[in-house]
C-alpha positions as CSV (number, residue, x, y, z in Angstrom):
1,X,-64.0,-26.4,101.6
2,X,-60.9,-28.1,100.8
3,X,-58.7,-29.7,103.9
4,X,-56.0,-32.0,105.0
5,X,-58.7,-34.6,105.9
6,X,-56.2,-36.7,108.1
7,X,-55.4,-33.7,110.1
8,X,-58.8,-32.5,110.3
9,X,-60.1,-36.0,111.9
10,X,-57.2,-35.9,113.9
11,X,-58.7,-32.6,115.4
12,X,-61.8,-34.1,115.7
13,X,-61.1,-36.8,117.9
14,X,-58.2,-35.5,119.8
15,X,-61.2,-32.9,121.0
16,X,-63.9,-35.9,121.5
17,X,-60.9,-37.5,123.3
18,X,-61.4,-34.6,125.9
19,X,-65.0,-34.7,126.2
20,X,-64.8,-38.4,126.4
21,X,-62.5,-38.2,129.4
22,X,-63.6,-35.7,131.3
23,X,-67.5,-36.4,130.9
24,X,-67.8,-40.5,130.3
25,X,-64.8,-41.3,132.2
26,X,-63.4,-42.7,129.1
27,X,-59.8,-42.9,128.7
28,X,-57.5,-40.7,126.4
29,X,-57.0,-41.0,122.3
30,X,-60.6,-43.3,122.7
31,X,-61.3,-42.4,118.9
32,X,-57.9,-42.9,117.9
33,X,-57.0,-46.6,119.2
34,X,-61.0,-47.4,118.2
35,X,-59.8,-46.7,114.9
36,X,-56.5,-48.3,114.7
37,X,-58.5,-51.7,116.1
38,X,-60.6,-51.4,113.3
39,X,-58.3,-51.1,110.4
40,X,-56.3,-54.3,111.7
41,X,-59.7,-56.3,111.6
42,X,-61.0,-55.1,108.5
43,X,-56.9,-56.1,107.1
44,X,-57.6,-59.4,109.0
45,X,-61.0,-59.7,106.9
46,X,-59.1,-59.1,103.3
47,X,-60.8,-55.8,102.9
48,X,-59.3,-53.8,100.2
49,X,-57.7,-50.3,100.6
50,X,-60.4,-47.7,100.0
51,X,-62.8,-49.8,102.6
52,X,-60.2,-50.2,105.3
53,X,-59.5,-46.7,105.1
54,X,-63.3,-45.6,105.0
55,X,-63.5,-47.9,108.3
56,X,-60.6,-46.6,109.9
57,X,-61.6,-42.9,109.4
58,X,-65.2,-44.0,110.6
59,X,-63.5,-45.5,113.5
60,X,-61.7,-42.0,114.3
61,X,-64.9,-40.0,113.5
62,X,-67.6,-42.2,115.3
63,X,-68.0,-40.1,118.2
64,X,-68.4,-37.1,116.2
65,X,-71.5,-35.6,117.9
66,X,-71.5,-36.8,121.0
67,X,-72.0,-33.3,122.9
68,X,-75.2,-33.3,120.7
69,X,-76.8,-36.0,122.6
70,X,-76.1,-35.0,125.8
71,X,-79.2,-35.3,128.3
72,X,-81.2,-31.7,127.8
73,X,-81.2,-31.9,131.7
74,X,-77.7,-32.1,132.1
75,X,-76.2,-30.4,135.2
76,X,-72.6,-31.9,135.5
77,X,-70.6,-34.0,134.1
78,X,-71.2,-36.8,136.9
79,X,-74.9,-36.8,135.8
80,X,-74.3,-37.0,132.0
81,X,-76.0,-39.2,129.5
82,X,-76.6,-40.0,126.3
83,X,-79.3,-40.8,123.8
84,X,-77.5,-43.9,122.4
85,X,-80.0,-44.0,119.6
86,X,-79.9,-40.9,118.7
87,X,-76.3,-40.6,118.9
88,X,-76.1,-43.4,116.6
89,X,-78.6,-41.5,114.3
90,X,-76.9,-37.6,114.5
91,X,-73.2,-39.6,113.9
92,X,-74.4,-41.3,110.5
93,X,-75.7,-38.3,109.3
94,X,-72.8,-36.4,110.1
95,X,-70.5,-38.9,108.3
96,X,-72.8,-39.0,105.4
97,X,-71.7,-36.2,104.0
98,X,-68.2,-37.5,103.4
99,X,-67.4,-39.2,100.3
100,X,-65.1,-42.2,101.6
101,X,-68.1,-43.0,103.8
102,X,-70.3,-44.8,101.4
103,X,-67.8,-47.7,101.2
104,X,-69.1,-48.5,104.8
105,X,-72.2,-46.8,105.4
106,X,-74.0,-48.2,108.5
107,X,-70.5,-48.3,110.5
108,X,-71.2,-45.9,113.1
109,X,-75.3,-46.0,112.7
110,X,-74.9,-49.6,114.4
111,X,-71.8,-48.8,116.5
112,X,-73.9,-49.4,119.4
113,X,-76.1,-51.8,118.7
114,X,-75.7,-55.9,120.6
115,X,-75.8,-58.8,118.7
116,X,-78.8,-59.9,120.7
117,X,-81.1,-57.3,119.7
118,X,-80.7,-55.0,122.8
119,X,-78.8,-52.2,121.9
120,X,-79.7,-48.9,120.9
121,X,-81.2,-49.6,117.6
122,X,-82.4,-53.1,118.4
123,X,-81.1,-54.4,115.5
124,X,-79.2,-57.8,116.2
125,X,-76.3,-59.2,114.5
126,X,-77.7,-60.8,111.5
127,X,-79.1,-57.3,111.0
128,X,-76.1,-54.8,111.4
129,X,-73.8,-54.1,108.9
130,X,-70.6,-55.7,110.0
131,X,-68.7,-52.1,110.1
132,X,-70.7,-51.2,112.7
133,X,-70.0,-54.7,114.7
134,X,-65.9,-54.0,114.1
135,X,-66.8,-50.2,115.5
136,X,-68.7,-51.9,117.9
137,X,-66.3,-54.5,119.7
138,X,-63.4,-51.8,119.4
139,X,-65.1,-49.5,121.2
140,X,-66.9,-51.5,124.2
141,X,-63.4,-52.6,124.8
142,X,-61.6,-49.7,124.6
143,X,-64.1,-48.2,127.0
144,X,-64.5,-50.8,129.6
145,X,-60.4,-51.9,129.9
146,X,-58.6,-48.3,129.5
147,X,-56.3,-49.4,126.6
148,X,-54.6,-46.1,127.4
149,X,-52.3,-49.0,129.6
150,X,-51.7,-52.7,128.8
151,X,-50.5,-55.6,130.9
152,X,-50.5,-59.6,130.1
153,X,-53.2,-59.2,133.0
154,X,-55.8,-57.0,131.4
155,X,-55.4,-59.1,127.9
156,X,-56.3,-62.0,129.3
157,X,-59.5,-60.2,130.8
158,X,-60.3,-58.8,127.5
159,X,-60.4,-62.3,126.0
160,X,-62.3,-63.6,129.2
161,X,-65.0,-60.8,128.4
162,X,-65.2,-61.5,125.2
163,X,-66.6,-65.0,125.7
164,X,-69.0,-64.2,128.5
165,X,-70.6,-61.5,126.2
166,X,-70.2,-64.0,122.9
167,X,-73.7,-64.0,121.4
168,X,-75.1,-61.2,123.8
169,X,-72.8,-58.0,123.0
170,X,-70.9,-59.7,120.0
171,X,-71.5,-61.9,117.2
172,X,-69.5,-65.3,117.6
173,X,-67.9,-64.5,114.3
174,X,-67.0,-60.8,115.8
175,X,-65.0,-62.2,118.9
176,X,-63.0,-64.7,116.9
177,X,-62.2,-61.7,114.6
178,X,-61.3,-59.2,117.4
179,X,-59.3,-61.9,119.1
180,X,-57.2,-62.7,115.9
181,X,-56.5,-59.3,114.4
182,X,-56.1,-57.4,117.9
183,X,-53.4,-59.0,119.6
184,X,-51.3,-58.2,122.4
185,X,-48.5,-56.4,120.6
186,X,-51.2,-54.3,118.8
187,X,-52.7,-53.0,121.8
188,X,-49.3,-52.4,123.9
189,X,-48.5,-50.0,120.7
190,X,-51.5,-48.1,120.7
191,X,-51.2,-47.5,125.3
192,X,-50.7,-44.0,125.7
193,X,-49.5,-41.5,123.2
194,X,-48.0,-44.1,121.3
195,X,-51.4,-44.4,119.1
196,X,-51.0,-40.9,117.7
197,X,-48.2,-42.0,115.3
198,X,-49.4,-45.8,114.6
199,X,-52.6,-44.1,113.1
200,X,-50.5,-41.4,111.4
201,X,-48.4,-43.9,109.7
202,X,-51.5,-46.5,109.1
203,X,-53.4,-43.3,107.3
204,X,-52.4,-41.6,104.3
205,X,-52.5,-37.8,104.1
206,X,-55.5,-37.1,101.1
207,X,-57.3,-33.8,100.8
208,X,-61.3,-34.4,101.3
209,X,-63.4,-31.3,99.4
210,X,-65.7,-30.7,102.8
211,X,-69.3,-29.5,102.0
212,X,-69.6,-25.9,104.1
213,X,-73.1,-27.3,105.6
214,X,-71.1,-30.2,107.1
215,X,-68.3,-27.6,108.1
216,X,-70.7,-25.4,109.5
217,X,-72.5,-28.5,111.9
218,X,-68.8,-29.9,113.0
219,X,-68.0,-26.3,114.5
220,X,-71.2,-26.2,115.9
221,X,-71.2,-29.7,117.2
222,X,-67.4,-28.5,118.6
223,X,-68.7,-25.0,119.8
224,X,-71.3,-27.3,122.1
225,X,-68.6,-29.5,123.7
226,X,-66.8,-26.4,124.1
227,X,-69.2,-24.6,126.4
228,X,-70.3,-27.5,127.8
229,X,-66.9,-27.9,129.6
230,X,-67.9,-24.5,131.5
231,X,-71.4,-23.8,133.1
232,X,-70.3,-20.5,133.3
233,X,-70.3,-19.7,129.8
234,X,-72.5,-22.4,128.0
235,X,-73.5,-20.9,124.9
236,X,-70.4,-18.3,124.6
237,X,-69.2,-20.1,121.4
238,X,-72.4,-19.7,119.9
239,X,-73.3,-16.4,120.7
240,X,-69.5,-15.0,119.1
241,X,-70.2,-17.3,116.0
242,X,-73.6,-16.3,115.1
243,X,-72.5,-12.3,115.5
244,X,-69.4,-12.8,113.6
245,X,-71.7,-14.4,110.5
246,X,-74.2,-11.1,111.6
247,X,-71.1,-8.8,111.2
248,X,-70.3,-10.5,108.0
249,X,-74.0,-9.9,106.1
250,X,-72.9,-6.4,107.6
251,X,-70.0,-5.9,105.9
252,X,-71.6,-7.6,102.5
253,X,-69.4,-10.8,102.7
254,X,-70.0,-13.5,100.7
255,X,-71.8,-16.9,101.4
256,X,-69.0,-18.6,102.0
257,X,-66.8,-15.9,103.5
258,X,-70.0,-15.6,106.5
259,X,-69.7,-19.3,106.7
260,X,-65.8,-19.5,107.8
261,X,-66.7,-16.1,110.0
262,X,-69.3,-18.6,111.6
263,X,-66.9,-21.7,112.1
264,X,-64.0,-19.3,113.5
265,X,-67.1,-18.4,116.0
266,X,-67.4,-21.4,116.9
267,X,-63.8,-22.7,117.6
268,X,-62.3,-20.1,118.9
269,X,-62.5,-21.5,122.3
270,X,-61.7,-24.8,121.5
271,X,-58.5,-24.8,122.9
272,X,-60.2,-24.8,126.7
273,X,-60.5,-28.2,126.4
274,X,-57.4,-28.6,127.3
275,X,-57.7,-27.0,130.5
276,X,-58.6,-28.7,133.7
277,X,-62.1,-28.1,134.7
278,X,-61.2,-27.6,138.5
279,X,-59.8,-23.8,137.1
280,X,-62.5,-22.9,134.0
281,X,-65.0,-23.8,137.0
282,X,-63.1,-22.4,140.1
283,X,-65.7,-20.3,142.3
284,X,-63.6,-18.2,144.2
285,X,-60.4,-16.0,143.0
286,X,-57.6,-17.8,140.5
287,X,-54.0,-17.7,141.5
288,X,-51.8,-16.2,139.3
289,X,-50.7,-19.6,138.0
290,X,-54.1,-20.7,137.6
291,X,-55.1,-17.4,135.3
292,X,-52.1,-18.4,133.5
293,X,-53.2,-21.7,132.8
294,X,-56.5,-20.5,131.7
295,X,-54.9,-18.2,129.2
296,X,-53.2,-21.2,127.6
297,X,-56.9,-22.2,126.1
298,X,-56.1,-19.9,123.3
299,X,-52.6,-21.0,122.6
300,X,-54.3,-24.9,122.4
301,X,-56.7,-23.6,120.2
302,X,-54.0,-22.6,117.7
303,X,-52.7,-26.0,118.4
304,X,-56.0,-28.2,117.6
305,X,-56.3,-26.1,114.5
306,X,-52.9,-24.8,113.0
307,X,-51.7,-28.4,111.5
308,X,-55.5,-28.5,108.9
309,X,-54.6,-27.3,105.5
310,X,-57.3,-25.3,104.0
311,X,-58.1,-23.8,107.4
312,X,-55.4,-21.0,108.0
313,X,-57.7,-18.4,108.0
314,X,-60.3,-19.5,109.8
315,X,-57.0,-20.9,112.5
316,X,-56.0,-17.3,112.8
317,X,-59.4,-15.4,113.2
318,X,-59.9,-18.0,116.3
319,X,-56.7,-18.3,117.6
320,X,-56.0,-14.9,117.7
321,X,-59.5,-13.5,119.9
322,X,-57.3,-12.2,122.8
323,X,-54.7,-10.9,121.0
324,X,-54.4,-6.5,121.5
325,X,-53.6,-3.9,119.0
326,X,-50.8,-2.6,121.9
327,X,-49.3,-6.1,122.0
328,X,-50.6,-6.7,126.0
329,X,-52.4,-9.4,124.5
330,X,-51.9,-13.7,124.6
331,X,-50.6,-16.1,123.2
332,X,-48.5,-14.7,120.9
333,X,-48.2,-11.0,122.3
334,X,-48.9,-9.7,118.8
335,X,-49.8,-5.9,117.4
336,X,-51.6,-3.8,115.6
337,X,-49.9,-4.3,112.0
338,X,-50.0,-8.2,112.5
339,X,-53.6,-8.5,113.3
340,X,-55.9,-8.5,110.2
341,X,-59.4,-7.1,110.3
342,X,-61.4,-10.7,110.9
343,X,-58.8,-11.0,113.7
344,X,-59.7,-7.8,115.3
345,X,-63.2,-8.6,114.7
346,X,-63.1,-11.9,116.5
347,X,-61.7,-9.8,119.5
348,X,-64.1,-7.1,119.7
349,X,-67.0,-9.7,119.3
350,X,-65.0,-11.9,121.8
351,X,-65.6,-9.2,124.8
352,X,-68.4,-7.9,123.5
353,X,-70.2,-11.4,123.9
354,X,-68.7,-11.9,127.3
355,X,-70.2,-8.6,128.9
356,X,-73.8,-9.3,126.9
357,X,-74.4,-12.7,127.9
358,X,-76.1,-13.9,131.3
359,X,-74.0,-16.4,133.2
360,X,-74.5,-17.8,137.0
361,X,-72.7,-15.3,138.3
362,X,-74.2,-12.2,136.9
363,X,-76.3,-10.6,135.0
364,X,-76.2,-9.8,131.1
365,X,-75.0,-6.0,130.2
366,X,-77.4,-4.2,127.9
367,X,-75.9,-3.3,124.4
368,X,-75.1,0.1,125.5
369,X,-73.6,-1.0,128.4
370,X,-70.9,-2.9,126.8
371,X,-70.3,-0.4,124.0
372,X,-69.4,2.6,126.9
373,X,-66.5,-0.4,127.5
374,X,-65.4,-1.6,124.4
375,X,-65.1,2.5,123.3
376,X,-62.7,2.9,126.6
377,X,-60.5,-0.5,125.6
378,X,-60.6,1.2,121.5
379,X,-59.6,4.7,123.1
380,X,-56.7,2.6,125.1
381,X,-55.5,1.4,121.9
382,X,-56.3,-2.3,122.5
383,X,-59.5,-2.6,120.3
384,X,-60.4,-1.8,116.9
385,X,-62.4,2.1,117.2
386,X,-63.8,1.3,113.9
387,X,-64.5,-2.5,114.2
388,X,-66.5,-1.2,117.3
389,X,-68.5,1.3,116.0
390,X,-69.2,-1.2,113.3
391,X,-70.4,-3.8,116.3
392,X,-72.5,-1.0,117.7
393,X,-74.6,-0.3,114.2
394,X,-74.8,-3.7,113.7
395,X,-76.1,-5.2,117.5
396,X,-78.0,-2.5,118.7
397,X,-81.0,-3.6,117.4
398,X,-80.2,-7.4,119.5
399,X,-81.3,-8.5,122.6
400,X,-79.9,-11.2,124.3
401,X,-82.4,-13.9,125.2
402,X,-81.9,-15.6,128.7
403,X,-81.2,-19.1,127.3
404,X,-81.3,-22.4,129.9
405,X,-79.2,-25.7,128.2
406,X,-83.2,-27.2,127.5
407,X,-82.7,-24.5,124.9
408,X,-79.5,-26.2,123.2
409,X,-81.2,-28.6,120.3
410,X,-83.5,-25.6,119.3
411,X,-80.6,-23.2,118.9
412,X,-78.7,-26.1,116.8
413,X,-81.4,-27.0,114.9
414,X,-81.8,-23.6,113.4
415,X,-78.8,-24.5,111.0
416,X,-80.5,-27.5,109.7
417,X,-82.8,-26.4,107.1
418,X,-84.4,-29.4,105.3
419,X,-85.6,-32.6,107.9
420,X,-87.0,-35.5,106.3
421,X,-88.6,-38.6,108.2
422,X,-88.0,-42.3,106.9
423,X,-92.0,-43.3,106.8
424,X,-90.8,-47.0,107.3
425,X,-88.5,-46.9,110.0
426,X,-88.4,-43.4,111.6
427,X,-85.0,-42.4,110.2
428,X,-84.3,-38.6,110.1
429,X,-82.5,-37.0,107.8
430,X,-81.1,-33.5,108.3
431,X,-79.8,-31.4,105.0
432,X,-81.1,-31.9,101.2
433,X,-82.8,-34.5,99.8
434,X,-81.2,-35.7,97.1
435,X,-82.7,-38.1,94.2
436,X,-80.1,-41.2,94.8
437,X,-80.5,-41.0,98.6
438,X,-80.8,-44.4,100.1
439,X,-81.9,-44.5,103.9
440,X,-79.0,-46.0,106.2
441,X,-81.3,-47.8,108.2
442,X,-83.7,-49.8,106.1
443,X,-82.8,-48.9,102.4
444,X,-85.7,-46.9,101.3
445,X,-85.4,-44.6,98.7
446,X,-85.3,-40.8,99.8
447,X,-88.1,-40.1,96.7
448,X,-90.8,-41.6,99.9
449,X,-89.2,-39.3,102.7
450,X,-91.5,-37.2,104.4
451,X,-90.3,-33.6,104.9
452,X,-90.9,-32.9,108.8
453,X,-90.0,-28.8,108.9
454,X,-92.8,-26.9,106.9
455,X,-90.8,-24.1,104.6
456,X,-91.8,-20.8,104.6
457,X,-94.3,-20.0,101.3
């Protein structure tokens, strides 16, 4: 699948940035100003272009999955944690996949890992690639100083910091290249918004041919930190996605048509990141303003997605999941002849998946159920009649399982087909094996991998 890769990474971490906030306490444009730190020290190290752009995007991407590693216990964002390690681990594999990211493999593998041996990997400086030391340092100071502001005051704690923590956290040779490259002016240009256009003029626009497997585990990875930011509906995103791929092998759609029915799914309620937690998880009634604000989630949707090239379908099939045939609809109050038939599906499937699924507050309608209302909305002139009968044939044979978050890595791993172990170090690989595969952690060749799921005969 063919995008407008800086746009797309923008996406990504502009949502991370969200999740970051809200759930680590981290300040905003995190991924971004990680990644502009980056490209300045691998500059400062003579690095040529194709590496220093690898690194940057690394930088940007690095946080990728982190709503993946989020504790399986997890019951607010005060109590969240993550599995550094494996965090580490479900980041390199993501980033894999992409064909700049061979130029600095490692980079986000070790982005966590001390240069005494204690981090998440154990691995100490004279073992870790020195991309991930430069993700490293970037990011442990963005996170514990808030670069989202900058005064003479905090600089001179940064470079304090740095030499208590020289030859624990950081390599000697990693704080005298922070300190050099990352000066004050740098990091007063990246405070706030600001760092939106330094990394748009640092990266050049270039269209990345996406594998649909890696597509397919970003959305889902997004559809996670998505529902995540409501207890309410947890696993909402999921439950649309996998029907909309269901209604798909309905319809006879393609492979990869199913697959962008899936990713639309996913993101479609994307955009609710953008909205304060204190309304999505309001217990008593919204005010008017308040519902307003909540309808705004699908208007930021078509805002996180509208700007990637190469994803203007799948933008309007998600943005679109409120809109009405009548025009009563949001965001963009549109009607019947300017709403396609994958728009119209990802509204029927929309309500449909609301009035099916269990949530705190009630109990999960039976199929039936929630036909007798989407036939009243089609009769109204809101819904698609035949889209619904369509949804009826294909569903009625579902039932919705009662699913807990403990549930979450079983209903993500279903989209990972192939998992292969490392034998020497314990590295997992999700995806296919592939002849010239070289593990990320100890450089093993993938021919002595040991596949872990056992494939049907």
């Amino acid at each position: 699948m063919k995008l407008e890769f800086t746009n797309f990474v923008s996406a990504i971490s502009r949502s991370t940035d969200f999740v970051e906030e809200e759930i680590l306490s981290i300040s905003q444009y995190h991924e971004k100003r990680v990644a502009v730190m980056v490209n300045a020290m691998g500059k400062a190290m003579g690095m040529d272009e194709e590496t220093v752009y690898a690194l940057t995007m690394a930088g940007a991407l690095h946080d990728c999955t982190l709503s993946e590693n989020l504790n399986d216990d997890y019951t607010g964002y005060d109590l969240a944690e993550l599995n550094l390690a494996e965090h580490c681990l479900s980041g390199e594999q993501m980033l894999l996949y992409f064909p700049f990211y061979s130029k600095v493999r490692g980079a986000v593998l070790h982005h966590h890992d001390r240069a005494d041996g204690s981090g998440a990997l154990g691995m100490t400086a004279d073992q870790t690639p020195i991309y991930g030391q430069m993700i490293h340092i970037a990011d442990r100071v963005d996170a514990r100083f808030g670069l989202l502001t900058m005064d003479e005051n905090k600089y001179r704690d940064i470079q304090a910091w740095l030499e208590e923590e020289r030859d624990k956290w950081f390599s000697d040779e990693m704080c005298r290249l922070f300190v050099r490259s990352v000066d004050y002016s740098l990091l007063e240009s990246i405070t706030g918004e600001q760092v939106i256009k330094v990394l748009e003029r640092l990266v050049p626009p270039v269209v990345i041919d996406v594998p649909m497997p890696v597509m397919r585990r970003i959305s889902t990875s997004f559809a996670h930190i998505t529902d995540y930011k409501s207890h309410f509906t947890w696993r909402h995103s999921l439950g649309i996605a996998e029907k909309a791929e269901q209604m798909g092998e309905y319809y006879g759609y393609h492979r990869e048509l199913r697959d962008k029915l899936y990713i639309a799914g996913a993101l479609h309620d994307i955009g609710k990141l953008l909205i304060s937690n204190d309304i999505l998880e309001k217990p008593g009634k919204l005010t008017r303003e308040e519902y307003r604000e909540i309808q705004n989630h699908a208007m930021g949707t078509w805002e996180l997605l509208h700007n990637i090239g190469g994803m203007e379908d799948i933008c309007r099939w998600a943005s679109y999941h409120h809109e009405k045939l009548d025009g009563s609809g949001y965001p963009f109050g549109l009607k019947a002849e300017q709403l396609g038939k994958h728009e119209r599906m990802m509204a029927c499937l929309d309500i449909y998946q609301a009035l099916v699924e269990e949530r705190p507050y009630k109990e999960g309608m039976s199929h039936s159920a929630a036909m007798e209302i989407l036939r009243k909305m089609g009769a109204a002139g809101q819904l698609d009649g035949d889209i619904i009968q369509d949804i009826d044939r294909c569903h009625a044979h579902l039932k919705e399982k009662k699913s807990s978050r403990g549930q979450r890595r079983e209903v993500q791993q279903q989209y990972h087909t192939e998992t292969w172990r490392c034998p020497v170090c314990g590295y997992v690989h999700e995806g296919q094996m592939t002849k010239d595969f070289i593990c990320p952690r100890c450089e093993q060749p993938g021919s002595i991998f040991e596949r872990m799921d056992k494939p049907e005969a």
